[in-house]
C-alpha positions in Angstrom: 34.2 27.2 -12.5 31.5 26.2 -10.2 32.3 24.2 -6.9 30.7 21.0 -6.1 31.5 19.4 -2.5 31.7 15.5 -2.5 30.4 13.3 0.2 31.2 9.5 -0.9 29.7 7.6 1.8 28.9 4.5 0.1 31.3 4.1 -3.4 30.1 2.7 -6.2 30.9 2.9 -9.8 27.7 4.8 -10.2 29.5 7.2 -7.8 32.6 7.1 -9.9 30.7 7.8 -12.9 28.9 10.9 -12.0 32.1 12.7 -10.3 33.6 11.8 -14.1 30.8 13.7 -15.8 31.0 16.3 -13.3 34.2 17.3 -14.4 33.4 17.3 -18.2 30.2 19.6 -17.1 32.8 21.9 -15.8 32.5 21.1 -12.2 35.4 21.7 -9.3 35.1 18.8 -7.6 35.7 19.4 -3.7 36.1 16.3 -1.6 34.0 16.6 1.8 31.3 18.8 2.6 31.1 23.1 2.5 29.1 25.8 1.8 26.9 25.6 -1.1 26.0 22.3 -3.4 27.2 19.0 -2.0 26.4 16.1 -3.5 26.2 12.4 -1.4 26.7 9.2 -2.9 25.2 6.1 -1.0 23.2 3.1 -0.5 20.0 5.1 0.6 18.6 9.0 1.9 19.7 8.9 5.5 19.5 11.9 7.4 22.2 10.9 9.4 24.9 11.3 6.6 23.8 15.2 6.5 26.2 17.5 7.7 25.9 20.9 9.3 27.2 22.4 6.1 26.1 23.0 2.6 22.5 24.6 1.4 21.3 21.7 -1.0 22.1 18.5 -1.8 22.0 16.2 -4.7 21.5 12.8 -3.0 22.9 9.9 -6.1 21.6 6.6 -4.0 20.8 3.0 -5.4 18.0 3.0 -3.6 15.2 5.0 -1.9 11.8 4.3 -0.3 9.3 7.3 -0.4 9.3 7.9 3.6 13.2 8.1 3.2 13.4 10.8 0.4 10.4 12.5 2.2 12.9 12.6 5.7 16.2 14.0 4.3 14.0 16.8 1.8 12.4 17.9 4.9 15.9 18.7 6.7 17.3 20.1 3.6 16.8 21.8 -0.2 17.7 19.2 -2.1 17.2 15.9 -5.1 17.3 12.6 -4.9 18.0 10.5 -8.0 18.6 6.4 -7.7 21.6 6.0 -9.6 20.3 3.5 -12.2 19.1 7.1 -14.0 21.2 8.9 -16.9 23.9 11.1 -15.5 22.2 13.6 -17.3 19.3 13.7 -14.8 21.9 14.6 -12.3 23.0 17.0 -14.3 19.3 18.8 -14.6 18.9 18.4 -11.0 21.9 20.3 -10.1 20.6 23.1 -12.7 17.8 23.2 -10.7 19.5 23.2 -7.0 21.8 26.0 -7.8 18.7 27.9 -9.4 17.0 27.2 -6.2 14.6 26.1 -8.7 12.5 24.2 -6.3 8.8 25.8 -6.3 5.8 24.4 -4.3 6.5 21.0 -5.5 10.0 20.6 -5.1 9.3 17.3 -2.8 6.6 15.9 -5.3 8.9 15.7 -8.0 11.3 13.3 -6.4 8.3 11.1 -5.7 7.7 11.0 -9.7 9.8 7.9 -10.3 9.4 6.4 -7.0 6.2 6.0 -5.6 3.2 3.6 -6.1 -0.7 4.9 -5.1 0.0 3.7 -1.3 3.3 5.3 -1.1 2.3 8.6 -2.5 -1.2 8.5 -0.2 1.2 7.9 3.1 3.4 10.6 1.8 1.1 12.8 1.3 -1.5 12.1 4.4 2.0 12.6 6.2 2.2 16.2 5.2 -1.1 17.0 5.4 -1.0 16.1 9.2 3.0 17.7 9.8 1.3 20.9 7.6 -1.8 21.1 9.4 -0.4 20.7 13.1 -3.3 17.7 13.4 -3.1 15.4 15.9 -3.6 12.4 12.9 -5.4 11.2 10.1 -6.5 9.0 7.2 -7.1 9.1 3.5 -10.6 7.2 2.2 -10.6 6.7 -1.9 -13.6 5.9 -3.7 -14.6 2.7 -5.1 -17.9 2.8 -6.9 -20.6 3.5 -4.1 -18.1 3.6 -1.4 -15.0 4.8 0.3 -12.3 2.8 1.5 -9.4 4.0 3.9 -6.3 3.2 2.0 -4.0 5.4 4.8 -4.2 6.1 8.0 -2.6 6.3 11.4 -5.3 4.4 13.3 -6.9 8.2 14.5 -10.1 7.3 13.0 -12.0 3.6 12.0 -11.2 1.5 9.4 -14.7 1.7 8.3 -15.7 2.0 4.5 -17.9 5.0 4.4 -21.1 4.8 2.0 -21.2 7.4 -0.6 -23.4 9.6 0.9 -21.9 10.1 4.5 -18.3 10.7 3.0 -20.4 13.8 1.2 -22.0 14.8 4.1 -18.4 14.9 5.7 -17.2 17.1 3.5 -20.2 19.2 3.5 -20.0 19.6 7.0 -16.3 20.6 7.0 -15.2 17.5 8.6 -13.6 16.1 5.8 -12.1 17.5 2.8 -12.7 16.5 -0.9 -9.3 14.7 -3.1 -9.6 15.5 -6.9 -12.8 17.4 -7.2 -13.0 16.5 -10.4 -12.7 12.9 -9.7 -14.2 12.7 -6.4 -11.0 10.6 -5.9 -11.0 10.4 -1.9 -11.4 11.9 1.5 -9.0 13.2 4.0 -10.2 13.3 7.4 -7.7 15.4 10.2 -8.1 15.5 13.6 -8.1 18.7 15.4 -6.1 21.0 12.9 -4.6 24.2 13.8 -3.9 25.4 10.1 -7.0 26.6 7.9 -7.4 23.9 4.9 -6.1 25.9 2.6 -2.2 25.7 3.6 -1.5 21.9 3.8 -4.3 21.3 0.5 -1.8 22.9 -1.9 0.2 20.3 -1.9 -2.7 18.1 -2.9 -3.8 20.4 -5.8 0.1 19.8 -6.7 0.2 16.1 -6.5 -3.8 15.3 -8.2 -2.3 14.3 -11.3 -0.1 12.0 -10.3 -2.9 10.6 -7.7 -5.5 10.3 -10.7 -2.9 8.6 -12.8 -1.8 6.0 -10.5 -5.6 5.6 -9.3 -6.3 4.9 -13.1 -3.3 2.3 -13.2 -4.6 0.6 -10.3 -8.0 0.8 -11.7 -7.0 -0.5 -15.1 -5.4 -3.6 -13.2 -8.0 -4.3 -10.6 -10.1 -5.1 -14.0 -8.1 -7.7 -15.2 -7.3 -9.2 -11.4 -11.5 -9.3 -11.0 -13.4 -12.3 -10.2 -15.9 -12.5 -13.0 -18.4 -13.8 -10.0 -17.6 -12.2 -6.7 -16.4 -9.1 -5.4 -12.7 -11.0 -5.1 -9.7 -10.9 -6.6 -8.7 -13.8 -9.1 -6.0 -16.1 -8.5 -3.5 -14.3 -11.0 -3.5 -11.6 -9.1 -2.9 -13.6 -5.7 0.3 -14.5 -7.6 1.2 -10.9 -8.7 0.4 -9.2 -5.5 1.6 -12.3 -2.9 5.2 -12.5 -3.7 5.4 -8.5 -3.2 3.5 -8.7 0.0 6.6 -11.3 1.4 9.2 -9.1 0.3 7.6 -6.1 2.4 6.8 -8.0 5.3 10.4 -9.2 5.3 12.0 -5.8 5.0 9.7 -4.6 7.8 10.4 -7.7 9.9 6.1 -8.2 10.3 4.3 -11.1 10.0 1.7 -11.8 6.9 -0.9 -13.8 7.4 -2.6 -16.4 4.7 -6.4 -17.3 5.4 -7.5 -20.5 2.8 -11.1 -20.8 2.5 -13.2 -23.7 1.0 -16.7 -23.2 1.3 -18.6 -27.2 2.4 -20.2 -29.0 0.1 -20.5 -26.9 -2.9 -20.7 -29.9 -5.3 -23.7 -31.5 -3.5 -25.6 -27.4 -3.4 -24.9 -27.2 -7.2 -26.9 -30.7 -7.1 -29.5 -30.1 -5.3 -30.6 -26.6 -5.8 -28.9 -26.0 -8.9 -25.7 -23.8 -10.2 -27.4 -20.4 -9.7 -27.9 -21.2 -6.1 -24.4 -22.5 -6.1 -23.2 -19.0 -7.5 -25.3 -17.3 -4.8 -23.6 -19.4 -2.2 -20.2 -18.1 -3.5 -21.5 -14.7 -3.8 -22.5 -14.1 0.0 -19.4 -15.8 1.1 -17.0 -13.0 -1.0 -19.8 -10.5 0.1 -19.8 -11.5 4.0 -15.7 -11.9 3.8 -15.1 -8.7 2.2 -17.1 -6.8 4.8 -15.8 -8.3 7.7 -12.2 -7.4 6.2 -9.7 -4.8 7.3 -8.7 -1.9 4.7 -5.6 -3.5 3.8 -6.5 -6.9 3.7 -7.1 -8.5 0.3 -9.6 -11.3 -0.7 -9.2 -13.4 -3.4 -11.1 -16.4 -5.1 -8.6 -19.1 -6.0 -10.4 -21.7 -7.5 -14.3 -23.3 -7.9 -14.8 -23.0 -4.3 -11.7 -21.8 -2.7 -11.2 -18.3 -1.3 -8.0 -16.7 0.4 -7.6 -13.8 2.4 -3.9 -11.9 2.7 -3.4 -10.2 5.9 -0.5 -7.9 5.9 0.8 -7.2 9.6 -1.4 -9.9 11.0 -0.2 -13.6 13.3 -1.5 -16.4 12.4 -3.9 -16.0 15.4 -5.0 -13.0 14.1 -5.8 -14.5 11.1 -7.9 -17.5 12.9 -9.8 -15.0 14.7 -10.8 -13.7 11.3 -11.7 -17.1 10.2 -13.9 -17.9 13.3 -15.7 -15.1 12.5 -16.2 -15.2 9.6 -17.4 -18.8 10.1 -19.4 -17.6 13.2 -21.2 -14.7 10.7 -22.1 -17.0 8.0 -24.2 -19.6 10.2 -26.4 -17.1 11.7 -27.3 -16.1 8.3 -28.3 -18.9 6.3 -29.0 -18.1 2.5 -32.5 -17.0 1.8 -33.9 -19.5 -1.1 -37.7 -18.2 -1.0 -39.7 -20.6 0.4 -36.5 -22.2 2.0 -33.0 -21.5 3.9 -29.9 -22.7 2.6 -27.1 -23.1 6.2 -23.7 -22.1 4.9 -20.2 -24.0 6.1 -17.0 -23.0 5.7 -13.5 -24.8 6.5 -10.5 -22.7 6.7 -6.2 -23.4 6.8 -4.1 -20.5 8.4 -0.2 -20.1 7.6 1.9 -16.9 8.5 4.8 -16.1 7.8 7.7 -16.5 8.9 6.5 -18.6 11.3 5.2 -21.4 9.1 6.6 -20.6 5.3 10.1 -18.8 3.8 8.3 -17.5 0.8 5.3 -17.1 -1.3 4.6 -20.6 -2.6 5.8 -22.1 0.9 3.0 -20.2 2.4 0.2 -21.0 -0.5 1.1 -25.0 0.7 1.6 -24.6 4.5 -2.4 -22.8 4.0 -3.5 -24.8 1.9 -2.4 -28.3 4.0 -4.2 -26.9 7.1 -7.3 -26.2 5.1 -7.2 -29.7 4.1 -6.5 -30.7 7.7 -9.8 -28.5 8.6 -11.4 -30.7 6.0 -10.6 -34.2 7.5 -11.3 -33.6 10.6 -15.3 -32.6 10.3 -15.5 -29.6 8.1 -16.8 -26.5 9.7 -13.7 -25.2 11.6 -10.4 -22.9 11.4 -6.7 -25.2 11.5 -3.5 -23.0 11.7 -0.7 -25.0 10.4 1.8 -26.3 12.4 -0.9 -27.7 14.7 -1.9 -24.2 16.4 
């Protein structure tokens, strides 16, 4: 009868569950840690709940972020299921512990049923640099003519890259090609001591999955387009907001919201007509999106309103955004032909937590110091609270 060892570190029925099954599998079931499988139930992967013994582990957790399953997989052999999965995935994944039945992509498989594009990016730019002996890196993915850096570790500029320099990085062996077949991305290292070859396996192992999720996110980005700019819509400011709370609460960081309303768009539709007004629009989402950081997101919310979501950013970090963006659009009035059209923007900053509790609280704290910036002369950036 095979021996399992039993580390309960967190019970839960889920727990009680699988120990059940294990003994109709034909399982010993050996309470603490020993030599050979050991399986721990709790909350999370925490490297701390390790011990010295026992060669691989089945970890049976409720939950489990990427970086977490990456960290105890990278001390020792091992699976990590959440527990809201049949017991008869547990069951496979012990097959495939005591067969040391592992391979190349061992890790990547417990990343199937966990990770989003962002997750599976930091994962693997993680590797890349840990595999690679490189003093940092990033991660650029294509988006039509350009390439945007989607992870990184601050080693090299945010930058989008045009097209053509991205292929002359990789041409010049400075930067190596994601998904050939896609031209998916870039990953830049800095000063690597391993030849490419080593740390790109795992790439060549993870492409589907990249390609799939890059498709997802693709397929989405569609239906969360502005049908005018080169925003967002305002559904997807409600799909993606609420999310971005929820992680800047688990990581205790701030979030920034940056309401826009560009001046007088009423009295430009009258006077030059809609197509002008629509150019107007146009340059502001251009302008904005260029000025923005990687992992910002801009979004048009209504006829003239705009917002821009900045993850890790204060409030004053957000302003600073907003004056220069204001700043940027004055010195470059819209070309009409024979005439030049001056562009004005007002702008409402809220953060959170300083100024909202939640999604919606943080929409209206935003938008009640954009109207603020309205009333008192247009033109100008108001953070709420009176900043």
């Amino acid at each position: 009868m095979p021996r399992i060892h039993w580390l309960e570190a967190h019970p839960s029925p889920a727990g009680d569950d699988l120990r059940t099954a294990l003994s109709a599998w034909g399982y010993e079931t050996v309470m603490g840690p020993g030599q050979g499988s050991l399986v721990i139930v709790a909350e999370h992967p925490d490297p701390r709940l390790l011990p010295t013994e026992g060669t691989e582990v089945l970890w049976w957790v409720q939950k489990a972020e990427p970086e977490e399953v990456s960290a105890v997989l990278n001390l020792r052999a091992g699976w990590v299921l959440l527990q809201d999965r049949p017991l008869e995935a547990a069951r496979e994944a012990l097959l495939h512990l005591r067969q040391r039945d592992l391979g190349s992509d061992g890790w990547l498989r417990q990343m199937m049923h966990l990770a989003s594009l962002d997750e599976l990016l930091r994962l693997a730019l993680g590797r890349a640099i840990r595999l690679s002996g490189a003093k940092g890196g990033a991660i650029w993915l294509r988006r039509e003519d350009w390439f945007y850096q989607r992870a990184g570790d601050g080693t090299f500029p945010e930058a989008p890259l045009p097209r053509k320099e991205a292929a002359d990085l990789v041409r010049q062996g400075e930067a190596f090609l994601l998904a050939p077949s896609e031209q998916l991305g870039i990953l830049r290292l800095a000063e690597a001591k391993e030849s490419p070859d080593w740390f790109l396996r795992g790439f060549d192992d993870m492409e589907p999955l990249l390609i799939n999720a890059w498709r997802l996110e693709e397929s989405r980005a569609l239906s969360f387009k502005d049908d005018l700019t080169v925003a967002q819509n305002r559904r997807c400011l409600e799909a993606e907001l609420p999310q971005a709370v929820r992680a800047a609460a688990a990581k205790a960081e701030p979030l920034a919201l940056l309401f826009i309303d560009v001046d007088d768009l009423k009295r430009v539709n009258t006077n030059h007509g809609h197509p002008t007004g629509s150019l107007l629009l146009e340059a502001v989402a251009d302008t904005a999106q260029r000025l923005c950081r990687a992992h910002d997101r801009l979004y048009r919310y209504g006829g003239d309103e705009f917002c821009i979501l900045m993850p890790r950013t204060t409030a004053q970090g957000a302003r600073k955004l907003g004056d220069r963006l204001l700043e940027v659009l004055r010195e470059h009035p819209l070309d009409l032909g024979r005439d030049h059209l001056a562009v004005s923007l007002s702008a409402g900053v809220a953060a959170y937590p300083d100024h909202a509790d939640g999604a919606g609280h943080l929409i209206e704290q935003a938008d009640r110091a954009l109207l603020r910036a309205k009333s008192e002369g247009k033109g100008r950036v108001v953070v709420a609270g009176g900043l």
